[in-house]
N, C-alpha and C positions, 0 to 999 in steps of 0.2 A: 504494500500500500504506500502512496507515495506521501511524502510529508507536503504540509500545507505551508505556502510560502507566504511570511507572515508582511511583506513588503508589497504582494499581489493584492493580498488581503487588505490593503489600507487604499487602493487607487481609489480616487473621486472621494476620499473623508480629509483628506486636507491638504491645504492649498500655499503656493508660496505666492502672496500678494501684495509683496512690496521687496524693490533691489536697487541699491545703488552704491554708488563711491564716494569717496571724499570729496571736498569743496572743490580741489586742484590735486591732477595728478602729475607726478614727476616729483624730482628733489627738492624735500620737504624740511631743510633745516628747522623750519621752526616749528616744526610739529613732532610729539612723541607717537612714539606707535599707540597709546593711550589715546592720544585727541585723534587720530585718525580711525579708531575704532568707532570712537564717539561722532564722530562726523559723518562717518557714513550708517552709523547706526538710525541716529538723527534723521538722513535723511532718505534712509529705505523707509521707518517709519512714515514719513513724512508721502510717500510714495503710493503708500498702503492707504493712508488717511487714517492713519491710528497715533496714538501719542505712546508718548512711557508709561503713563500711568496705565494703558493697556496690555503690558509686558508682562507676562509671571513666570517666562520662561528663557533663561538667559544662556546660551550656547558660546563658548570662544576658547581660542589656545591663542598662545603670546603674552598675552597681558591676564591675570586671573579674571572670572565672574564676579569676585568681589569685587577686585579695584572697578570692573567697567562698571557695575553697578550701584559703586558708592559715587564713581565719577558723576554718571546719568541719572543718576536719584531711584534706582529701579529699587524695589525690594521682590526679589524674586521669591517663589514659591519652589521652582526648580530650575536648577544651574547642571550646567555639564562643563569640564574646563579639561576632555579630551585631547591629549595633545599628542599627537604622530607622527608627525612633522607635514610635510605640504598636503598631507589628503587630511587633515585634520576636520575640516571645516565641509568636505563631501558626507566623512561619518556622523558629523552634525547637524546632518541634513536627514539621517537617518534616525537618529536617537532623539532630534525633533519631532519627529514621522510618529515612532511610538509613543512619546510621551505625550500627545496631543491626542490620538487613539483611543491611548490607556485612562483618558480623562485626567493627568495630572494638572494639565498646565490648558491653556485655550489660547495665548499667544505666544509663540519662540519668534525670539531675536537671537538671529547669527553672526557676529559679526568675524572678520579679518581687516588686521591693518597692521602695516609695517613698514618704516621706514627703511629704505636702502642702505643709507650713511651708519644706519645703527649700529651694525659689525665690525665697521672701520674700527683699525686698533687692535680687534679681537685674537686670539686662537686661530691660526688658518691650518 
């Protein structure tokens, strides 16, 4: 008997209705990966026609769920701060999928943002 695929099983129950980026893209000196989170958080929401206070479901790697949330004023209900490296934010597409499903949460916010410059200096 074949197992039930539980990612078939969610088409048509929920929807990704707001996308966007930062103010400006390219070399961002005066931005931390934190304000570019926020920036384009800000303005997917904005995209959606939903606010923050509509949020209870906060998704992100790079910068914690806390800080983006204490930055944004969210208080979330549930967070995921999955971090995998570059496909981080596709599995948070997915772990939003369930958790909106499973009735936890009624809005996920995903955000990614980073700055290029950030590394200079670093470990190579």
């Amino acid at each position: 008997m074949p197992h039930a695929n539980p990612r078939r099983e969610l088409r048509g129950s929920v929807a990704i209705v707001g996308i966007s980026e930062s103010d400006r893209i390219g070399v961002r000196p005066d931005a931390s990966a934190l304000m570019l989170h926020a920036e384009a958080a800000r303005n997917a929401l904005a995209d959606a026609g939903l606010s923050i206070r509509d949020v209870d479901g906060l998704f992100t790697a790079g910068v914690t769920s806390v800080q983006l949330g204490e930055y944004l004023g969210i208080v979330p209900r549930y967070t995921d701060g999955t971090s995998v490296g570059g496909c981080s934010f596709i599995i948070h597409v997915e772990h939003a999928m369930l958790a909106l499903a499973a009735g936890l949460i009624n809005v996920a916010l995903i955000t990614h943002g980073e700055s290029g410059r950030s590394g200079i200096g670093g470990a190579g």
